[in-house]
N, C-alpha and C positions, 0 to 999 in steps of 0.2 A: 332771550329777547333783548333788545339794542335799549338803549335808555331813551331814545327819541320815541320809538312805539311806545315804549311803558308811558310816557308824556301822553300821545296822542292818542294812545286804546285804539287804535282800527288794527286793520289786520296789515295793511302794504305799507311800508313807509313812502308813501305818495304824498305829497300836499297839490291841492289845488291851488294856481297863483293868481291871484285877483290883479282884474284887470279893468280899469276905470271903473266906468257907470254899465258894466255889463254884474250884476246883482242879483239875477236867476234864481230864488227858490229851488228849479227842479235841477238845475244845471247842479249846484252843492247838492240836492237829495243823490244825483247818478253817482257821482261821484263817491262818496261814503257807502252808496249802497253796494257795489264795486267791488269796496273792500279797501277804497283809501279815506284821503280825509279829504272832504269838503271840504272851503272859505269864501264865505260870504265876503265879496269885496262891501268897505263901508265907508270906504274914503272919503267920499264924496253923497255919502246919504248923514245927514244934519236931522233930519227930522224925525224925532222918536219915538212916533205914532207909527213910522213909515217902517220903521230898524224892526218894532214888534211884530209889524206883521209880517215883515220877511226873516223872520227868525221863528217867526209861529207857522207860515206856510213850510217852511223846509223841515220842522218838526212833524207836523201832518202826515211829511212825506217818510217819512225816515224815524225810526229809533238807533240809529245808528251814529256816531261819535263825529264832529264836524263845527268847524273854529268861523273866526271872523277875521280881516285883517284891519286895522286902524290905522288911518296918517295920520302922525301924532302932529305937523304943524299944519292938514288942511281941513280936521274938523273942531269945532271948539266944543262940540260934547262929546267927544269920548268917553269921560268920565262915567255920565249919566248910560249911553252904551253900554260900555264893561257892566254895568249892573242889570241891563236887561239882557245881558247874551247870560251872566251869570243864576240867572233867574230862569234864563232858557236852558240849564242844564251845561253849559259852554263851559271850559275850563282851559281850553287852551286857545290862543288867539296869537297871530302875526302882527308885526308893528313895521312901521316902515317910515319915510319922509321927515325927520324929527330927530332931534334927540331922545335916545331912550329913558334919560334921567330924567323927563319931565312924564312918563307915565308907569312905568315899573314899577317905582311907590305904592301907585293907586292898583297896579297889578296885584302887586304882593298882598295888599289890604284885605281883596278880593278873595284871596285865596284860589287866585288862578295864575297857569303861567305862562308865557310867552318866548316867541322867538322871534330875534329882532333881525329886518333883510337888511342886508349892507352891500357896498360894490367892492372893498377889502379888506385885507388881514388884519393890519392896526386896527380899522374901526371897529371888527369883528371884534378882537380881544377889549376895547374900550366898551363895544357894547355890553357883552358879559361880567364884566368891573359895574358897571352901569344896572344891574341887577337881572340882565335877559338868560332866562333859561337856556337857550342854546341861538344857535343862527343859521339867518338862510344867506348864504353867500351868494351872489348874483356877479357872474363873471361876464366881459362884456361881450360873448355869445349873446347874452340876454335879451330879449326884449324889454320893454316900457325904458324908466326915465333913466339914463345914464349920465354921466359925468362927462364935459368937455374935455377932460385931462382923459391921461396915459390910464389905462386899465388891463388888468390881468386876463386870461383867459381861466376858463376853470381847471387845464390840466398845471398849472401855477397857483392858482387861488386855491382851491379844495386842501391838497396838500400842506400849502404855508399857512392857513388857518389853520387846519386839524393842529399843525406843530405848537400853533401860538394860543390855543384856547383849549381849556379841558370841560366840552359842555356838546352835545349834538351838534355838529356840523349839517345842514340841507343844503345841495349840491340845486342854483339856479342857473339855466342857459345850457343849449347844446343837447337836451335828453329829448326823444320821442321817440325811443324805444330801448328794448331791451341792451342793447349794444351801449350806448349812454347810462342807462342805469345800471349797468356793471363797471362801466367804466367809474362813475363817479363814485360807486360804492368801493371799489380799486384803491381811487385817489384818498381814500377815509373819509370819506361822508358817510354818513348815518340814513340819509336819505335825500330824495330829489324833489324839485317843487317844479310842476308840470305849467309853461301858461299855452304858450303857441300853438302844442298839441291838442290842446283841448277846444282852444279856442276857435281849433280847425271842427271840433268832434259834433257829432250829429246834434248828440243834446245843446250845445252852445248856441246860445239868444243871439253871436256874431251874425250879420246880415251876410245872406249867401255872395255877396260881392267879395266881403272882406275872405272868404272862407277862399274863394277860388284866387284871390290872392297869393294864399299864401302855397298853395298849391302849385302856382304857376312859379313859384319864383323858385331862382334856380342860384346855381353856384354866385357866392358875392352878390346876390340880389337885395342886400340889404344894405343900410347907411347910416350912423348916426347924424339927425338930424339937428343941428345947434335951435335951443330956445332959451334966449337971456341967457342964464348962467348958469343952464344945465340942455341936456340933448336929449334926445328920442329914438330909438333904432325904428325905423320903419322899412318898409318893403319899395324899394325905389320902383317908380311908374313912370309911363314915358312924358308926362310934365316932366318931371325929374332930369330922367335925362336929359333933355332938351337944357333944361337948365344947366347943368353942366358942362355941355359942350357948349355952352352961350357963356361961359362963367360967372352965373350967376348965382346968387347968394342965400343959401336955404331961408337964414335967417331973419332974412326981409320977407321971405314969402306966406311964411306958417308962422299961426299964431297956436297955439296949446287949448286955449280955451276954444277953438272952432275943432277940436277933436271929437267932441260928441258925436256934436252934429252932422259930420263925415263918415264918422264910421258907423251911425245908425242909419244914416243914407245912404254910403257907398260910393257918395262923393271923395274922391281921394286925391282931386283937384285942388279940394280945398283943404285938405290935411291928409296926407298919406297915410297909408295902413300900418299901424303898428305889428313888428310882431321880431323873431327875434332869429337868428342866420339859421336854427335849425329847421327852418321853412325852406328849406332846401331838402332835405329831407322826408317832407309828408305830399303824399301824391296823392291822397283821398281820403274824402269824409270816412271817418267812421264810428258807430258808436264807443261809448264814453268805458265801456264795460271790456268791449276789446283793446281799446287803447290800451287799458292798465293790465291785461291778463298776457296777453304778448310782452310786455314789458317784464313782468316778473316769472314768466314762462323758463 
């Protein structure tokens, strides 16, 4: 058994990757129940009446093993969190958006442990100095928030972490099936962290718009889109193009904070659909329990 399973107790080394304000109960119970590991995204959930009951409904659902992921600089109770996911039986938890030395500490205190997502190898090895149990490298295949600057792909990143870090490497971008997940395990990753795919997948709270998005979109159908001082891979739409050919400037158009609101409505006018190139790749819903049994088939 790999040292990242013995970490996470499930049976696939699958992680679910949280994605925004989609926080599903059942969505983390399929998952887990599966046979990977659910993550309750909590980025963006502050309120810790709210954290308990979404930590207490996905228990209802499940006795089976299943983490949380925390932005360390977009909620200011984490702290208070890690205590009720610890209290909910949680022992393992993702970190991401932050410095990892301002929660590790209070990781460590807990008696639980973490893997911290990064976009490279330096930061990977900084992160584990940093006190993170292992990492989810997020190459810029990826979907959600990327860097402006130059970025690795994973058949480059997987590799020059695994060299530079002695701790579970998790392979992010490019996996929606078995082919990917052999590949990354190839590259020395320990395991892969699923968002796109799932995001596609039956059980996923994604509004059916977002769903046939990503469906439809085909070779290079995706773009990193500049916000302030970081980007977003989204699924270009013909606003988009249009834009483009008019030379016009992502960064004027899309604001971050109208992303809820878009992709719970399916306005993608007003903030395009995230999601990350291997949406080129998935051609139909389907449930959450075949996604991952094809994949380790």
């Amino acid at each position: 058994m790999s040292q990242l399973l013995e970490m996470l107790g499930c049976q696939y080394p699958i992680l679910q990757g949280p994605i925004g304000e989609l926080y599903d109960p059942g969505m983390v119970a399929a998952v887990s129940e599966a046979g990977a590991f659910g993550v309750l995204a909590l980025g963006f959930v502050s309120d810790l009446e709210q954290v308990k009951a979404l930590v207490g409904k996905i228990r209802e659902l499940t006795d089976k093993p299943f983490g949380a992921n925390l932005m360390i600089s977009m909620n200011p109770n984490n702290d208070q969190i890690l205590e009720i996911l610890y209290e909910a039986g949680v022992r393992v938890v993702t970190t991401s958006g932050g410095s990892p030395k301002k929660i590790y500490p209070k990781i460590k205190e807990m008696g639980m442990q973490g893997l911290h997502v990064t976009l490279s190898a330096p930061m990977a090895a900084k992160s584990v100095e940093a006190g993170a149990d292992g990492v989810v490298v997020s190459g810029t295949e990826s979907g959600g928030l990327r860097t402006l600057g130059p970025e690795s792909t994973n058949f480059i990143l997987i590799p020059l972490t695994c060299d530079m870090v002695k701790a579970p490497v998790v392979a992010a971008g490019g996996v929606a099936d078995k082919r990917g997940y052999r590949a990354a395990m190839a590259l020395g990753a320990q395991g892969v962290q699923i968002g796109t795919a799932f995001l596609a997948a039956e059980e996923s709270p994604a509004c059916q718009a977002w769903k046939e998005a990503i469906m439809q979109c085909g070779d290079a159908g995706t773009v990193r889109v500049p916000l302030g001082p970081m980007a977003m891979r989204a699924i270009m739409n013909p606003k988009m193009k249009e834009m483009v050919s008019q030379g016009e400037d992502f960064s004027k158009e899309y604001n971050l904070m109208n992303a809820g609101q878009a992709w719970r409505s399916g306005d993608f006018d007003l903030f395009p659909a995230g999601a990350g190139q291997v949406s080129a790749l998935i051609s139909k819903i389907r449930p959450v329990k075949d996604i991952i049994q094809e994949m380790v088939s």
